[in-house]
N, C-alpha and C positions, 0 to 999 in steps of 0.2 A: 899737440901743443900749439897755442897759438903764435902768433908772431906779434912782436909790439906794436903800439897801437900809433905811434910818431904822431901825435896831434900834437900842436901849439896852443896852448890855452894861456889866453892875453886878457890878462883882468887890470881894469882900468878904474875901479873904485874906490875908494879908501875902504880900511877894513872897517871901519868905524860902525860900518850898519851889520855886520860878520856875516851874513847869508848867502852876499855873490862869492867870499872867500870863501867860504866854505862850501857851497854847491862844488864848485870849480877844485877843490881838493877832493871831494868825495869823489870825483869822476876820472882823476889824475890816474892814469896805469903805465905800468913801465915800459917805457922808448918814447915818452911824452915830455914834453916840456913845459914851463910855466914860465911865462914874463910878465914881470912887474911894469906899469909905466900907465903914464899920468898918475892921477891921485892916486893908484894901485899902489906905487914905491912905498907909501907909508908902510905897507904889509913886512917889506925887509929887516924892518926895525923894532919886530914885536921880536920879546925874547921867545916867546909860549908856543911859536907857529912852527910845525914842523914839516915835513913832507915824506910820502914812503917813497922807499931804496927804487933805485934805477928813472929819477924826476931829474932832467937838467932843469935849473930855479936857476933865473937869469931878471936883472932888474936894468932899465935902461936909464943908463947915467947920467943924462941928460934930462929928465923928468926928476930925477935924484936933488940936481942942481939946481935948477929952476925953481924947486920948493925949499929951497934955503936950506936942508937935510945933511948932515956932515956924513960922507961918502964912509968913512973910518967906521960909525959903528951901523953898517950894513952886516943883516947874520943869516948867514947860510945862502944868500947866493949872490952871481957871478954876476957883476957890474960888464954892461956892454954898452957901447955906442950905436949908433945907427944904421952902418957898416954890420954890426955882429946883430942887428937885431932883422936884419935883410938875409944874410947867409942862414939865420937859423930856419927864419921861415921859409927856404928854399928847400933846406934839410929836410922839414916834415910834410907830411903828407896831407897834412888835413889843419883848419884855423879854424879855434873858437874865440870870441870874444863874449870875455863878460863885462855886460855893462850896466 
């Protein structure tokens, strides 16, 4: 059996072009994470985006704000600060960036 894959994958595009979203979901395996931030935060606010079982979905709150975005209807993941956006990426093993 393998053991999870604990990558961070940090997508910073808006979803609006769907390719880098979606590449970046196709490759998501569980003990992996996914952060929202810069233009990416728009991605928290589709209703239609889902993610498979065992993905920490984390969007950084702070790019949230900054794009005038009301925090309230963020769906399906976990608003973090800069602080939580530094422990995560200690937590895993491995950083992708999609950009």
């Amino acid at each position: 059996m393998s053991s999870p894959s604990e990558t961070l994958h940090c997508v910073v595009r808006a979803p609006r072009d769907g390719e880098t979203l979606a590449l970046a979901r196709s490759l998501l395996r569980s003990g992996d994470a996914l952060l929202l931030l810069q233009d990416g935060v728009q991605a928290a606010f589709l209703e239609e985006f889902a993610l498979p079982e065992g993905i920490e979905a984390c969007v950084l709150m702070g790019d949230v704000l900054q794009r005038g975005l009301d925090p309230q209807r963020i769906r399906g993941f976990q608003p973090i600060d800069e602080a939580g956006f530094v422990a995560l990426a200690a937590r895993m093993r491995r950083q992708v960036c999609w950009a």
